[in-house]
C-alpha positions as CSV (number, residue, x, y, z in Angstrom):
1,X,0.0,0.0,0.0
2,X,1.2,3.7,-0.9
3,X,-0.3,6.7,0.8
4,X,0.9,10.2,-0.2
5,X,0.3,13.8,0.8
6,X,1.4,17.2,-0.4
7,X,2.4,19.8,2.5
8,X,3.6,23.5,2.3
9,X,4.3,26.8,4.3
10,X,4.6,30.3,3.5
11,X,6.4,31.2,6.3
12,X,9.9,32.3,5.2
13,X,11.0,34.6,7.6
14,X,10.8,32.4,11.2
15,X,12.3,28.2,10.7
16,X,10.1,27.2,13.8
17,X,7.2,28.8,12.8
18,X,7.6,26.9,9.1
19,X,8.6,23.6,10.8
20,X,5.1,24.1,13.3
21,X,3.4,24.7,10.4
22,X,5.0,21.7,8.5
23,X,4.2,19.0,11.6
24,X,1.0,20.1,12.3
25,X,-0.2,19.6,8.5
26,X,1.7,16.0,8.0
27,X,-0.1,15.0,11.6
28,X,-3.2,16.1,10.2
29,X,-3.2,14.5,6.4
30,X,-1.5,10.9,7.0
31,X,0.1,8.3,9.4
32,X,3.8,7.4,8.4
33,X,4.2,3.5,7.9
34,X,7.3,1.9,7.4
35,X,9.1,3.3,4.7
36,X,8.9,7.2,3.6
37,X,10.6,9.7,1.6
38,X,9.8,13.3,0.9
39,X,9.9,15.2,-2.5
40,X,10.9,19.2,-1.8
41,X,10.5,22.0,-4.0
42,X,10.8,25.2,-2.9
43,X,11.8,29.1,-3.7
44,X,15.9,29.8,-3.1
45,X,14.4,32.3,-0.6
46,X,13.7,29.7,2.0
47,X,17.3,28.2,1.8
48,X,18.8,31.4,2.4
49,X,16.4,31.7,5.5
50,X,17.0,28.6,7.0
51,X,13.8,27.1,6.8
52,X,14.4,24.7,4.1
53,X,17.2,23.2,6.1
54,X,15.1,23.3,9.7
55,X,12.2,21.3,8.1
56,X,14.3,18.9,6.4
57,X,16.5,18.2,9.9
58,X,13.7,17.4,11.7
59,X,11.6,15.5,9.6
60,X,12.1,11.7,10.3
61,X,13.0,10.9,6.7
62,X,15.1,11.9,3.5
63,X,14.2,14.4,1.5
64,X,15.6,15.2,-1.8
65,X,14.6,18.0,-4.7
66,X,15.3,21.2,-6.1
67,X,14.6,24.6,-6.3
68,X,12.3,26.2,-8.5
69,X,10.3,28.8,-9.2
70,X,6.6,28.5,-8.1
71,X,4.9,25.5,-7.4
72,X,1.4,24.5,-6.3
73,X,-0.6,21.6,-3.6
74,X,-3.5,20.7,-2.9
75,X,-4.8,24.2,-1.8
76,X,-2.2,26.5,-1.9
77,X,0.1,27.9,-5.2
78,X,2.5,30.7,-5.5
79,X,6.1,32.0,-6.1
80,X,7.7,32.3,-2.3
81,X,6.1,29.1,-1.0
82,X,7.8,25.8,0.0
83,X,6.1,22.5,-1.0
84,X,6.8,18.5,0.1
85,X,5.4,15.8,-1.6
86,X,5.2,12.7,0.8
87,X,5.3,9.2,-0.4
88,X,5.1,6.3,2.5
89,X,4.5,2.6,2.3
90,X,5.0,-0.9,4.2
91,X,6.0,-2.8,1.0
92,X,7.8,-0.2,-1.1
93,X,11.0,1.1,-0.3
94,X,12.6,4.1,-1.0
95,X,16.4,4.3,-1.4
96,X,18.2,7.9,-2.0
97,X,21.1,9.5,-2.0
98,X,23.3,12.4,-4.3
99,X,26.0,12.4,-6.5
100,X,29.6,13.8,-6.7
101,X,30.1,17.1,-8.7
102,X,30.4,16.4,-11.9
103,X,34.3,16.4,-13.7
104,X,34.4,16.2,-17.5
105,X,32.8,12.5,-17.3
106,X,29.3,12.5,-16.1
107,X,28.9,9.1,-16.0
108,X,32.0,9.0,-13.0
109,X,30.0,11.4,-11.0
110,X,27.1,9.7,-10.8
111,X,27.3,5.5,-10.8
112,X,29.3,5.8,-7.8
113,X,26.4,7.3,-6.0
114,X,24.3,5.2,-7.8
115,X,26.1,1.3,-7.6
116,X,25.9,2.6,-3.2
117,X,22.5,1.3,-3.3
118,X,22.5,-1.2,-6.6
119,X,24.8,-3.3,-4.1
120,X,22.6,-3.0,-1.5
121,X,19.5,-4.5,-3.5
122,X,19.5,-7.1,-5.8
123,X,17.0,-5.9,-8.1
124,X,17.2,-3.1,-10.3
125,X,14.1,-0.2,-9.0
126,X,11.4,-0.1,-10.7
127,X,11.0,3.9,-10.9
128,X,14.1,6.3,-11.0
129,X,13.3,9.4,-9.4
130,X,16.2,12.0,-10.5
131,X,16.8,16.0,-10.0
132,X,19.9,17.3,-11.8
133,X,21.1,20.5,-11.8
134,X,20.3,22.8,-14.5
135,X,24.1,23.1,-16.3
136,X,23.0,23.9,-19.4
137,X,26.8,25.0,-20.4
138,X,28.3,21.8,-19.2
139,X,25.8,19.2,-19.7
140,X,22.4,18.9,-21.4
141,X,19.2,16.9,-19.6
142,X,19.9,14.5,-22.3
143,X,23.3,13.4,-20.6
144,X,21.8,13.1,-17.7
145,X,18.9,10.6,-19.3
146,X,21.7,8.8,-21.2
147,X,23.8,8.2,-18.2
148,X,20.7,7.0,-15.9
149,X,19.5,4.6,-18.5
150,X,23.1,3.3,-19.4
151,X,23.3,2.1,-15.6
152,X,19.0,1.4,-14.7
153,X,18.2,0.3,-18.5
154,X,14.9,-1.9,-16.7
155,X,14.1,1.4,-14.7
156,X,11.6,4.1,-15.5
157,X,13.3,7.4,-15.2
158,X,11.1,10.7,-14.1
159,X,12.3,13.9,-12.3
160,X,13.0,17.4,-13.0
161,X,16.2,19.9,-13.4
162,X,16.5,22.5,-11.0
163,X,15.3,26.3,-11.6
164,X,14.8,29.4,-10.1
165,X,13.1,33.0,-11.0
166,X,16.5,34.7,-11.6
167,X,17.0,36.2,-15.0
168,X,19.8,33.8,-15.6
169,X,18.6,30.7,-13.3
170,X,21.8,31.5,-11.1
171,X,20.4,30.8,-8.0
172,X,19.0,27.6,-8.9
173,X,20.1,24.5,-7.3
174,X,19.3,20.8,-6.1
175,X,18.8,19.5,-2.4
176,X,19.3,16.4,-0.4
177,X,18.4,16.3,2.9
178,X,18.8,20.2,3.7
179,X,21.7,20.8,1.4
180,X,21.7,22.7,-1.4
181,X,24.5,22.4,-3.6
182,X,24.9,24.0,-6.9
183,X,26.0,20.7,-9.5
184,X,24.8,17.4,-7.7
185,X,22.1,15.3,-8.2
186,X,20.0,13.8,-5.5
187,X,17.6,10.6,-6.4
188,X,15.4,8.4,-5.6
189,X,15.1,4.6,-6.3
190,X,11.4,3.0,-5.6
191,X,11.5,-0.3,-5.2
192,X,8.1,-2.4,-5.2
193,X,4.6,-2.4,-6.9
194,X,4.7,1.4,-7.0
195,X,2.9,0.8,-10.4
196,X,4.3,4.5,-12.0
197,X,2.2,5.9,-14.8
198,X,2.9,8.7,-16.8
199,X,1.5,11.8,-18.7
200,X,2.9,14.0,-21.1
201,X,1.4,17.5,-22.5
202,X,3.4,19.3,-25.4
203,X,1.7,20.2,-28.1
204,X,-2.1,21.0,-28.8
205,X,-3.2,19.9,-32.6
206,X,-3.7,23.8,-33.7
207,X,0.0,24.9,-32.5
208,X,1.2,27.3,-35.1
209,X,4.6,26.3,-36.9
210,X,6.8,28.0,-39.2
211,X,10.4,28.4,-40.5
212,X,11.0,25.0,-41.9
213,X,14.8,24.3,-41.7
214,X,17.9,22.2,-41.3
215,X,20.1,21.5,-38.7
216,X,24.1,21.2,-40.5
217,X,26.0,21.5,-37.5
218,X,25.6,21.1,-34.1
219,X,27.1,19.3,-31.2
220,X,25.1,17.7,-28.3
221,X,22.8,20.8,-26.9
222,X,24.4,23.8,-29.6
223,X,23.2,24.5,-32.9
224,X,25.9,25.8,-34.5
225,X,24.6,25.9,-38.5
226,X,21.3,26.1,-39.5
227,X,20.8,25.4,-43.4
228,X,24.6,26.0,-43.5
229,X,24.2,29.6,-41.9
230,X,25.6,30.4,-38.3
231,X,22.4,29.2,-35.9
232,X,22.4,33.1,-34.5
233,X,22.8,35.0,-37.4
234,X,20.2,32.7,-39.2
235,X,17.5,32.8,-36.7
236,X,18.0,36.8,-36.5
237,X,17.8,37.3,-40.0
238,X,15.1,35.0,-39.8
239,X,13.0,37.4,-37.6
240,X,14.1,36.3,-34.5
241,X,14.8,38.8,-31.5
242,X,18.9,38.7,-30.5
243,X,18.0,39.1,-27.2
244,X,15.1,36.3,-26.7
245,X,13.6,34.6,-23.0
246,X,13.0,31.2,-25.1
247,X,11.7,29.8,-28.7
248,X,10.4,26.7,-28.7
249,X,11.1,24.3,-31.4
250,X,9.8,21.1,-32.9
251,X,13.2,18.6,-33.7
252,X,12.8,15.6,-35.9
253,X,16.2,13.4,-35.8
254,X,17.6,11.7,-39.2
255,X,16.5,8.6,-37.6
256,X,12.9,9.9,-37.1
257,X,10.2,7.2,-37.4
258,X,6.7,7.5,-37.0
259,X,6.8,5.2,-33.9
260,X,7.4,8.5,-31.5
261,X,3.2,9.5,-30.6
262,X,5.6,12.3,-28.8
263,X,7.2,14.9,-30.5
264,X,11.0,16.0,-29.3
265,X,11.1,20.1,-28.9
266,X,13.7,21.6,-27.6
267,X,14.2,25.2,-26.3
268,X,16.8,27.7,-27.5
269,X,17.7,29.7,-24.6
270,X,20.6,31.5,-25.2
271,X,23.3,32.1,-27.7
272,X,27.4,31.6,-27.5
273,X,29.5,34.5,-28.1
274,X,29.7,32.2,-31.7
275,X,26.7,32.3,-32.6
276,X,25.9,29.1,-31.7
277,X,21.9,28.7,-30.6
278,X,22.1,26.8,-26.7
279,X,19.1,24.7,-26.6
280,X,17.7,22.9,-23.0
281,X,18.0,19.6,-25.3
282,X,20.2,17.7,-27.5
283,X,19.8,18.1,-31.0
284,X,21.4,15.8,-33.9
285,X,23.3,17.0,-36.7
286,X,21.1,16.7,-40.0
287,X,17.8,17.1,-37.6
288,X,15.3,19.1,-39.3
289,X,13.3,21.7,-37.5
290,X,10.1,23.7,-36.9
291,X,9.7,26.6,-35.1
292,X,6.0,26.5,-33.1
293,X,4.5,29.4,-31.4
294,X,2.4,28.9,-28.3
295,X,-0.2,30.9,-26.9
296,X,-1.8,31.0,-23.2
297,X,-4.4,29.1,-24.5
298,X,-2.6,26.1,-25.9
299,X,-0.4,26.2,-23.0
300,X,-3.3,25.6,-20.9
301,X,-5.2,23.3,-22.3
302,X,-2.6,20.5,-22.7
303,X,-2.1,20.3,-18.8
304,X,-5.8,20.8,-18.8
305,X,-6.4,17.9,-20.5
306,X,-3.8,15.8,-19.1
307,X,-4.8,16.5,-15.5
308,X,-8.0,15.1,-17.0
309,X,-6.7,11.9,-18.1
310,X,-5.2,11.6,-14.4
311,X,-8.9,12.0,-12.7
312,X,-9.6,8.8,-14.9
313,X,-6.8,6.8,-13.7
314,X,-7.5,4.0,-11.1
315,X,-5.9,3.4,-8.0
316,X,-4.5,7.1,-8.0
317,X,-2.2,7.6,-4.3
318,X,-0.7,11.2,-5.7
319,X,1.1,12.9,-8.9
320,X,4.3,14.8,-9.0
321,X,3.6,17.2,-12.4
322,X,6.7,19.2,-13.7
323,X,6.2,21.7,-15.7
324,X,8.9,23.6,-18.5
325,X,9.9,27.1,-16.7
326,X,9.5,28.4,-20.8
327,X,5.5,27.7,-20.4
328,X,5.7,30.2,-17.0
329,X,7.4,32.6,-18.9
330,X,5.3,32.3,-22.2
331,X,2.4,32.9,-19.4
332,X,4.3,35.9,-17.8
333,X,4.4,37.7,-20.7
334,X,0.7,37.7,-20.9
335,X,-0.4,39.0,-17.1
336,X,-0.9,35.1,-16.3
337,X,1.9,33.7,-14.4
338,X,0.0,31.2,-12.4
339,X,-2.5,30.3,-15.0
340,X,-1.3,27.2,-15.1
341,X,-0.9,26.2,-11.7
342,X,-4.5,27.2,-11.3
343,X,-5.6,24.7,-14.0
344,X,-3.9,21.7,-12.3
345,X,-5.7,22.9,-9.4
346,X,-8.9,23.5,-10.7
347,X,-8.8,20.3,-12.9
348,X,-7.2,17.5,-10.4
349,X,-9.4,15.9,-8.0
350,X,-9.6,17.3,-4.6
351,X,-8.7,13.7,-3.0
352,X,-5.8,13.0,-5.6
353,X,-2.7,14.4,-3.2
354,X,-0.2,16.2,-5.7
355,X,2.9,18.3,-6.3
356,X,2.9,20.7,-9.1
357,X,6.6,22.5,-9.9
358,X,8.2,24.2,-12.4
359,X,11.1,23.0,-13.7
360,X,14.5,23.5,-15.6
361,X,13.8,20.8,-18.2
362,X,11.4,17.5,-17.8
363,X,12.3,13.9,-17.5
364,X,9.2,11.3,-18.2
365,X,8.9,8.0,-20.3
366,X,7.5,8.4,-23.8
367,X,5.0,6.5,-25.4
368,X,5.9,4.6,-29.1
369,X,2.6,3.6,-31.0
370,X,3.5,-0.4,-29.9
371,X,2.8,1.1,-26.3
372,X,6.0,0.6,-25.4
373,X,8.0,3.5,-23.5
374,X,11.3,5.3,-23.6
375,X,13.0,7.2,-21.2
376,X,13.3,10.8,-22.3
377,X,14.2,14.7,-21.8
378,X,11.8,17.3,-22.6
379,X,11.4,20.9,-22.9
380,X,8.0,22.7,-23.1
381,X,6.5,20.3,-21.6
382,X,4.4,19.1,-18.7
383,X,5.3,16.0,-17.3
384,X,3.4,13.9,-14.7
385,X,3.9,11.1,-12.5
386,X,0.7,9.0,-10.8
387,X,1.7,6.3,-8.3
C-alpha cells in the first residue's frame, strides 16, 4: 500500500514557525508507515532563510529535490512558497542518495552514487526518481537521461532539473536532505509495486509552426549551422529577436520514425559569443526543425487535459507534475503567471494528493505507438507522474 500527501508553508522569515506549520499539517493529512521519503520543492528564498534546512532536519525521513520557481498543492500555489510531496508505504522502499560534482565525465560522477544502493538490492528499481542541476553550459538533460539509462536500463526514469526566478537561473540549485549544492544530483530509487504511470502534454493539434529548416552542424545541446548559416545570425535574419527569453522548437532526428506519438522540442535559450543557438536539449546533426508558437491558451489546455486523463486513472495515491519554466514565462508575458498552476488545481481531484513545480527541463517515459516506452528529456512540456 502507498499513501501520499502534499504539504507547504509560506512562512519564510521564522524556521520554527515553518517547521510548526510543517508538523502540524503531515499530523493532520497521513500516518507514516514503514518506509517514507519526501519530494521538496521550494523558492531559493527559503534556503537562504534557513527554513528549508530546519524542516528537512527534523523530519524523520530523506528528503531530496530542487529549487524552483513556483509550485502549487492541494490548496495552496505561489512563487515564495515551500512544497513537500510525501510518499510512505509498508512494501515499497525508497532508497536515495546524491551524486559527486560532476568532472568532465558525467557518467563518474554519478554511478558511484548510484552502484551505493544497486549493491545494497538485488533488483534493479522499478522507478528512477532524478533532479539534476540545471548546467546547461556543461551538460544537457539529455546526458543526464543517457547516463541513468546506461546504468537502470529496466528502470523508468522521471524527475525534474532545478530552476529558479533569476534572469539567468543562477540561483537555482538541487537539495538532499537540507543541502543545497549548486552541480549534484539527488535521487530516488522505488522499489516495489509502485505501479508508475505517466502523462505528457506538449503540443495542442492547432499549434502554429513555421520556419521549416535544417540542422548542419551542431554538437550535443548547440546549434551551430542552421541550413549552412551560423544558428544566431540565421535565426535573427530570420526574424528572431537577438536578445530572446525562449523559442520553442519542434526537432525531428535523421532517424525519425513514426513510432514516436511524442514529438522531441527543444528550447533555445541562449546564444554563444559564436553564434551558436544553446538549446535545454540535445539536437542531432542533420535534424530538421520547426519553429512553433504557443499561446496562453494552448499552453493551458494541454495540462488541462492531461490532468484530466489523471482523474480517470484508477488506483490514483498522488502525482508529482513538472512543468517547462518556458511555459511560466510564455504565461508571464501575458499577465498570467499562475495560470497554469490554477488549472492543475482546478482540474485535479480534490482527494488526488499532488505536487505541481516548475522545472528546468522534464524527464518522463515516452510513449511509441507499440505502447511501449522510452526514457526521455523534454522541454515545453508538462510531465506527470501517478503512483
Amino acid at each position: 500500500m502507498l499513501k501520499c500527501t502534499s504539504l507547504h508553508t509560506f512562512e519564510i522569515d521564522n524556521p520554527d514557525v515553518a517547521l510548526e506549520e510543517i508538523k502540524t499539517r503531515l499530523t493532520d493529512s497521513i500516518v507514516l508507515l514503514e518506509n517514507t521519503v519526501g519530494i521538496i520543492l521550494c523558492h531559493n528564498e527559503f534556503i537562504t532563510s534557513g527554513v528549508m534546512k530546519h524542516i528537512c532536519d527534523n523530519m524523520p525521513f530523506d528528503i531530496v529535490g530542487t529549487t524552483t520557481s513556483s509550485s502549487a498543492v492541494n490548496g495552496a500555489f505561489g512563487n515564495l512558497m515551500l512544497s513537500l510531496f510525501i510518499m510512505t508505504s509498508d512494501d515499497i522502499k525508497f532508497k536515495t542518495g546524491v551524486t559527486e560534482s560532476p568532472g568532465e565525465n558525467l557518467y563518474d560522477s554519478i554511478n558511484p552514487a548510484y552502484e551505493k544502493i544497486l549493491s545494497e538490492e538485488p533488483e534493479q528499481p522499478e522507478l528512477a526518481l532524478i533532479f539534476p542541476p540545471l548546467l546547461f553550459d556543461q551538460f544537457s538533460g539529455d546526458a543526464y537521461v543517457d547516463v541513468t539509462k546506461s546504468i537502470l536500463p529496466k528502470a523508468s526514469i522521471f524527475g525534474s532539473l532545478s530552476v529558479d526566478d533569476t534572469l539567468n537561473f543562477e540561483e537555482s540549485g538541487t537539495i538532499y536532505n537540507g543541502v543545497k549544492t549548486k552541480d549534484t544530483m539527488p535521487f530516488v530509487f522505488c522499489y516495489g509495486n509502485i505501479n508508475p504511470r505517466f502523462l505528457i502534454a506538449t503540443l495542442p493539434p492547432d499549434t502554429a509552426m513555421s520556419l521549416y529548416a535544417k540542422v548542419t552542424s551542431a554538437s550535443n545541446n548547440l546549434i551551430h549551422e542552421i541550413n549552412h548559416i551560423n544558428a544566431k545570425k540565421f535565426l535573427v535574419d530570420a526574424g528572431i529577436p537577438e536578445i530572446m527569453t525562449t523559442l520553442p522548437i519542434m526537432v525531428a532526428s535523421p532517424e525519425h520514425t513514426n513510432d514516436e506519438i511524442v514529438p522531441v522540442v527543444r528550447v533555445i535559450a541562449n546564444f554563444t559569443d559564436e553564434g551558436s543557438a544553446v538549446l535545454g536539449g540535445d539536437v542531432k546533426e542533420g535534424s530538421t526543425i520547426t519553429l512553433l508558437r504557443f499561446t496562453m491558451e494552448n499552453i493551458l489546455s494541454t495540462s488541462k487535459y492531461k490532468t484530466e486523463e489523471v482523474n480517470k486513472m484508477p488506483d490514483i495515491n498522488g502525482i508529482l507534475a513538472f512543468s517547462c519554466v518556458s511555459r511560466l514565462i510564455a504565461l508571464a508575458a501575458t499577465g498570467n503567471e499562475f495560470a497554469e498552476l490554477q488549472t492543475v488545481r482546478n482540474t485535479i481531484n480534490n482527494d488526488i494528493p499532488y505536487l505541481s513545480a516548475y522545472s528546468g527541463g522534464e524527464i518522463c517515459p515516452a510513449p511509441a505507438a507499440d505502447g511501449s516506452l522510452s526514457n526521455r528529456f523534454h522541454n515545453y512540456s508538462m510531465v506527470i507522474l501517478a503512483v
